[in-house]
C-alpha positions as CSV (number, residue, x, y, z in Angstrom):
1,X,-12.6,21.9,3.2
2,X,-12.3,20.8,-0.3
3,X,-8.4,21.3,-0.1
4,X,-8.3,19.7,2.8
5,X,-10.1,16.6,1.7
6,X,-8.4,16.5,-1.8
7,X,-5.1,16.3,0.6
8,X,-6.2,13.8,2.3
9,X,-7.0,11.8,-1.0
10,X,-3.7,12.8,-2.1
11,X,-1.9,11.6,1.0
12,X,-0.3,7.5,0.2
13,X,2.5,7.0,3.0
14,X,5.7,5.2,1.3
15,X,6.3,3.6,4.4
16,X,4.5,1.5,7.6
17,X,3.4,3.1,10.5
18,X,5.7,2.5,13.8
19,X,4.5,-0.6,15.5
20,X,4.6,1.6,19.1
21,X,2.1,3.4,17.1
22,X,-1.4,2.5,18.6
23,X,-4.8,3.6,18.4
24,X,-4.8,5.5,21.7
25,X,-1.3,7.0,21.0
26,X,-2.4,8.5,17.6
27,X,-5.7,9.6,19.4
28,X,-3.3,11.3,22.1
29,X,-1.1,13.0,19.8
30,X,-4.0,14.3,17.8
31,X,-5.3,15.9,20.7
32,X,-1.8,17.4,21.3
33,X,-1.4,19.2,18.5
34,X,-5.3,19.8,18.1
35,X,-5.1,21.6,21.0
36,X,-1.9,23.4,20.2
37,X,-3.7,25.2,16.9
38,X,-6.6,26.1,18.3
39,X,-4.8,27.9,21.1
40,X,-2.9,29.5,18.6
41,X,-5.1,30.2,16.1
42,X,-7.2,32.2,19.1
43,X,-4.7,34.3,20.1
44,X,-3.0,34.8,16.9
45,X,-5.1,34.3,13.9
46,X,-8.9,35.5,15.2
47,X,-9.4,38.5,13.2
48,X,-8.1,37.0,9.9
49,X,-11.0,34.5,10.1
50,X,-13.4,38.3,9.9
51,X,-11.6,38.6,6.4
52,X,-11.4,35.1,5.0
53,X,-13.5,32.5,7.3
54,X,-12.8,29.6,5.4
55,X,-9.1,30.0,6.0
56,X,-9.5,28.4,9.5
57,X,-9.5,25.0,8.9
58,X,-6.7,25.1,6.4
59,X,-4.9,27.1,9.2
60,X,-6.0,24.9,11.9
61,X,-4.2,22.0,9.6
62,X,-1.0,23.7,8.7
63,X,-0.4,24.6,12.6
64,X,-1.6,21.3,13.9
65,X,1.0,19.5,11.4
66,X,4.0,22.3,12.4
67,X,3.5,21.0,15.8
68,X,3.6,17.1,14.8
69,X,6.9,18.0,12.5
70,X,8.1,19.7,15.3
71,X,7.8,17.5,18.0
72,X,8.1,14.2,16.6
C-alpha cells in the first residue's frame, strides 16, 4: 500500500482531463476495469497471494491500469 500511495503522490498529469470526462463516466470506467482485475486476479493470481499477500493490491493496480491502457 505504501507503493501504491507514494504512486499516487508521484502521479502530476501534463495535461487536462477530456471535457466528456465526467464524474459518473470515470466512476463507470473504474468499475470496468475494477472488475476486470479482480476476475482475473481470482482465476489467475489466487495462490500467489498464499506466498506474498501484500502483492495483491499492487497486482490489482497493474491489471486494472493494463485494462484502462488497453481499452482507452
Amino acid at each position: 500500500m505504501e507503493l501504491f500511495n507514494l504512486g499516487i503522490k508521484m502521479e502530476q498529469p501534463a495535461s487536462k482531463a477530456p471535457e466528456g470526462l465526467a464524474k459518473d463516466k470515470v466512476v463507470e470506467l473504474v468499475t470496468q476495469s475494477n472488475d476486470y482485475a479482480f476476475d482475473l486476479f481470482k482465476k489467475e493470481y489466487l495462490e500467489v497471494m498464499t506466498k506474498d499477500p501484500m502483492i495483491m493490491p499492487v497486482l490489482i493496480s497493474a491489471i486494472a491500469h493494463d485494462w484502462v491502457y488497453k481499452h482507452h
